[in-house]
C-alpha positions as CSV (number, residue, x, y, z in Angstrom):
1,X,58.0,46.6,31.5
2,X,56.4,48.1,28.3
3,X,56.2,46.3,25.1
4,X,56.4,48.3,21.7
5,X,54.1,46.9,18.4
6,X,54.9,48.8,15.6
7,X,52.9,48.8,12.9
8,X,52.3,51.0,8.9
9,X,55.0,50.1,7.2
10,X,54.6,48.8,3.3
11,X,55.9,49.2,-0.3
12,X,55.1,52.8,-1.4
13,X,56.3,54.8,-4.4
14,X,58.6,57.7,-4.5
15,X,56.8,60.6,-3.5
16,X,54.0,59.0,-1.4
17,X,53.4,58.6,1.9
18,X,53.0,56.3,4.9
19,X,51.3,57.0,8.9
20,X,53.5,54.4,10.9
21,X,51.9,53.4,14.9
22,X,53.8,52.1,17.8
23,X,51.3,51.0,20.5
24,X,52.7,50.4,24.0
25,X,51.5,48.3,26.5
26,X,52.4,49.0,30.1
27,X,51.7,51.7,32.6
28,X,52.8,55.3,32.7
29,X,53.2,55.9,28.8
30,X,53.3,59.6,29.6
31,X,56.3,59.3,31.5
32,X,58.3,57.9,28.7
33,X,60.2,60.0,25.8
34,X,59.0,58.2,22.7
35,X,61.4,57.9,19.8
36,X,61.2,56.2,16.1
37,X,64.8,55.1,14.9
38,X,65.4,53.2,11.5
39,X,67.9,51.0,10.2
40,X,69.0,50.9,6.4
41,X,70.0,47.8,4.9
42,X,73.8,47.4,5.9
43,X,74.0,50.4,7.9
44,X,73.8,51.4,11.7
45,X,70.5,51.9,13.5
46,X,69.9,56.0,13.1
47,X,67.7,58.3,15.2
48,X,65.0,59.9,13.3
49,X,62.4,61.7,15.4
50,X,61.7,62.4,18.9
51,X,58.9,63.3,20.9
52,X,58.4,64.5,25.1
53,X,55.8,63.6,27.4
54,X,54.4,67.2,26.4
55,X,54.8,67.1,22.8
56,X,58.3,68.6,21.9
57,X,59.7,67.0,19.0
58,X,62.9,67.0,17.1
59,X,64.0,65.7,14.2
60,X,67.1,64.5,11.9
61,X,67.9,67.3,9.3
62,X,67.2,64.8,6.7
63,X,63.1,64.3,7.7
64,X,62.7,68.1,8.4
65,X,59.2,69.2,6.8
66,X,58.5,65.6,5.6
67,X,58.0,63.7,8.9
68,X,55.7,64.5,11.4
69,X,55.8,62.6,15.0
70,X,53.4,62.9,17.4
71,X,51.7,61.1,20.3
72,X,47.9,60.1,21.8
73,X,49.0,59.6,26.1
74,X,45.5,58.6,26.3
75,X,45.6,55.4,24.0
76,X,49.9,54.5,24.7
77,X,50.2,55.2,21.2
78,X,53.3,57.3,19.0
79,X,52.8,57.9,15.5
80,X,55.1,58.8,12.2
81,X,53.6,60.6,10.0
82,X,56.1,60.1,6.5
83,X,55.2,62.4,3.4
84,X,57.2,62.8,0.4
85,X,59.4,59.7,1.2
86,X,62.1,59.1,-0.7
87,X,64.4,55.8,-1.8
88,X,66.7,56.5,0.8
89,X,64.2,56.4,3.7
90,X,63.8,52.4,3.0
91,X,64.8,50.8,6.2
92,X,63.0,49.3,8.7
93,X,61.6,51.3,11.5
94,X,62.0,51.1,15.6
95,X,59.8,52.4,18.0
96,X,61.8,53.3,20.9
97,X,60.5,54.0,24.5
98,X,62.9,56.2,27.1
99,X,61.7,55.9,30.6
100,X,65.5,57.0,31.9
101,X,64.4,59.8,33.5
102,X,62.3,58.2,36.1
103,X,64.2,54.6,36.1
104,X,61.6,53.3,34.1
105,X,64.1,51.3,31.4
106,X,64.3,51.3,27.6
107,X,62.7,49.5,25.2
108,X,62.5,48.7,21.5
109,X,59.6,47.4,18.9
110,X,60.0,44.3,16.7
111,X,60.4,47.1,13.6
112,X,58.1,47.7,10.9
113,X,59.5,47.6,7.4
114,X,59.2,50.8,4.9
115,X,60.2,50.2,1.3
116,X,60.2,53.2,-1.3
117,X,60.5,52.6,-4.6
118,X,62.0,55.0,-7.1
């Protein structure tokens, strides 16, 4: 089992920018692929970043250059680092845990709600 606190997310102006944390409790962090997801006001959940045991990321097209994942196997925790946000990146935000690969399950965060005003 691993549980998934989120936490960064606040009201922020156009053009600013916000470090989100997702701090996972539970054994063999390392094992897992570590994702951040958001969800738009009446929209479908969306991927947005993701990151590998050994630090391989990918990202949507629309965060390229302006998001920055990453992750610290030594203290369970994923960060989002969100620079030159933008009204449409308002949504709230899901830390996501994928132990698949080794059986390990998948998990989700409460969410952590980003707001960007224009």
């Amino acid at each position: 089992q691993v549980q998934l606190v989120e936490s960064g997310g606040r009201l922020v102006q156009a053009g600013g920018s916000l470090r989100l944390s997702c701090e996972a409790s539970g054994h063999a962090f390392h094992n897992y692929v570590m994702n951040w997801f958001r969800q738009a006001p009446g929209k479908e959940r969306e991927f947005v970043a993701t990151i590998s045991w050994s630090g391989t990321t990918y990202y949507i097209d629309s965060v390229k250059g302006r998001f920055t994942i990453s992750r610290d196997n030594a203290k369970n925790t994923v960060f989002l680092q969100m620079n030159s946000l933008k009204p449409e990146d308002t949504a709230v935000y899901y830390c996501n845990a994928d132990g698949n690969d080794y059986g390990l399950g998948y998990y989700w965060g409460q969410g952590t709600q980003v707001t960007v005003s224009s």
